[in-house]
N, C-alpha and C positions, 0 to 999 in steps of 0.2 A: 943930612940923610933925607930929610925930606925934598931939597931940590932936588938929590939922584932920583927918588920915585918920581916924582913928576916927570923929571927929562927921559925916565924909562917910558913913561905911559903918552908922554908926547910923543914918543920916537914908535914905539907902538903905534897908537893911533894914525901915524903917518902913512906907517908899514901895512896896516887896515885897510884906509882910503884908495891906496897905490893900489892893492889885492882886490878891492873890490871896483876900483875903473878898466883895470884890466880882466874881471868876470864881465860887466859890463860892455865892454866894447867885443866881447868875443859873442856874448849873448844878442845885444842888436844895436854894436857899431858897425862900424867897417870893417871888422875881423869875423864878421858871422857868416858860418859854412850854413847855406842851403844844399840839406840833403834831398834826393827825390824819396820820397815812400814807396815800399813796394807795396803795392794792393793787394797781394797774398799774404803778408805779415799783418795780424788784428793782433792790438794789445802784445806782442812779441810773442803771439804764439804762430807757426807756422800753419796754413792751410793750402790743402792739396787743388791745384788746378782742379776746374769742374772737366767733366768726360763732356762727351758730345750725345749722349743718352738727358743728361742730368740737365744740358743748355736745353734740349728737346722737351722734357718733360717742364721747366721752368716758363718755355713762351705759350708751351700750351696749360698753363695753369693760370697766365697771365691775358689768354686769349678772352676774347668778348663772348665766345661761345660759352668756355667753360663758369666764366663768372656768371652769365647767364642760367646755365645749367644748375650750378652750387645755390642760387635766389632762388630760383621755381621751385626745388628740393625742399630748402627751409621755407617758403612762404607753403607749401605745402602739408608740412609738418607744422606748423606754428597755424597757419590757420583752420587745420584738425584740432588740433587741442581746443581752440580760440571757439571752433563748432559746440564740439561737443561739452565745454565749460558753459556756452550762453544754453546750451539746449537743456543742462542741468539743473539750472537756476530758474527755467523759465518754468514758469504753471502750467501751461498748456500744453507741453507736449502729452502725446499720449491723447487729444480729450477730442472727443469725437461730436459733432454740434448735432446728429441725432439723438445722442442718450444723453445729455449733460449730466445726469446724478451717476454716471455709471465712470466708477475708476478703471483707469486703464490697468493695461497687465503688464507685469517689470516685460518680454518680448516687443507690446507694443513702442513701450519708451524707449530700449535699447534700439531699435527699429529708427524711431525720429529721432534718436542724437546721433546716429550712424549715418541718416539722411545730411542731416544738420552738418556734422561733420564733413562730410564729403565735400557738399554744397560750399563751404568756407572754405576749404581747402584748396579744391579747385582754381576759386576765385585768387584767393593769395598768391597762389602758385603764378597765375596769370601774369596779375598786375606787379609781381618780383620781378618775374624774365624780361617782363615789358621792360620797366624801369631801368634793371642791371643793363640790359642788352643799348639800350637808348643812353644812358651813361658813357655807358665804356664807348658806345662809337662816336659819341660826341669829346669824348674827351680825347682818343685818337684823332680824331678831326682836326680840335684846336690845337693839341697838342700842349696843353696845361692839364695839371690838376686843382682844382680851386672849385670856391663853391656854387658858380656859376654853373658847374655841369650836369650838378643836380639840379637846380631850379631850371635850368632847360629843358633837361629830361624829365622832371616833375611836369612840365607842361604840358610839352610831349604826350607822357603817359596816362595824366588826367583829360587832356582833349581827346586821345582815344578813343578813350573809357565812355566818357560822355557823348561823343558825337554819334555815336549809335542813334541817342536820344533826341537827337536835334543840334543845331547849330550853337542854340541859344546854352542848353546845357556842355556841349564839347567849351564852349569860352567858358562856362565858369566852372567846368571841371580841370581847363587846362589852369586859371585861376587857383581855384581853392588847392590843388596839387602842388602847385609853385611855391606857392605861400606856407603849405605843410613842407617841402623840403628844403625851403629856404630856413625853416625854422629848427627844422634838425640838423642841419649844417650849421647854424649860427651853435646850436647846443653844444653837437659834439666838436666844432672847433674852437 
């Protein structure tokens, strides 16, 4: 009885090996069907062709313009908060160098962090559009995404910034700018 099992579970076993070279050779021998994928099938759910409104509104959300626009926005908004956070922290606002012993009045200080504010915001707003706008065209240009296109534009955007001030400041604004977004680029990739 005991040779019958064996001779079952050897004949099995055989009937196994057979079943599984012939999944094998259908999976990635000579028997394997390449299908094309259709790019409207994700995960076997169907989706609907895009309209010609939805292609339109996608190149212009993709455009340099508009990523531009979305940076000045938030560098705008981020650097209003960024204002009036330093101007609430600071001692001096409010303080007027004719009266020193004389405390300001909560309008004067609302007054300097509303300045403050603005003053930041502005700037932010700036140096966002500059950056995004100098990005996105350098990276249409090359026609890569990589993080070269930041530290070009970082340089770009800090030689700007600085050459206002002189030569000597536009190289090490275009400098220390490179180096700040080569360093966020190394972070977030």
């Amino acid at each position: 009885a005991a040779r019958d099992t064996g001779a079952v579970n050897e004949g099995h076993a055989g009937n196994c090996s057979l079943l599984y070279s012939l999944i094998l050779d259908h999976l990635i021998g000579g028997k394997r069907q390449i299908k094309d994928l259709n790019p409207t099938v994700m995960g076997a759910l169907p989706s609907p062709q895009k309209t010609e409104e939805q292609k339109m509104i996608e190149r212009g959300m993709e455009s340099c313009a508009f990523k531009s626009l979305i940076a000045c926005v938030g560098g705008f908004v981020l650097g209003g908060a960024f204002g009036v956070f330093t101007a609430g922290i600071d001692s001096n606002v409010g303080f007027d160098p004719k009266d020193p012993l004389r405390t300001p009045t909560a309008r004067e200080v609302l007054r300097d962090m509303g300045q403050r504010g603005m003053s930041y915001a502005k700037n932010f707003a700036i140096v966002g559009a500059m950056f995004s706008c100098t990005e996105c065209l350098i990276e249409s240009h090359r026609g890569k995404s990589d993080w070269k296109n930041a530290v070009y534009s970082g340089c770009i955007t800090g030689g700007a910034i600085g050459f206002r001030a002189g030569l000597k400041a536009g190289v090490l604004g275009c400098g220390g700018f490179a180096a700040f977004s080569a360093a966020i680029e190394y972070y977030l990739r």
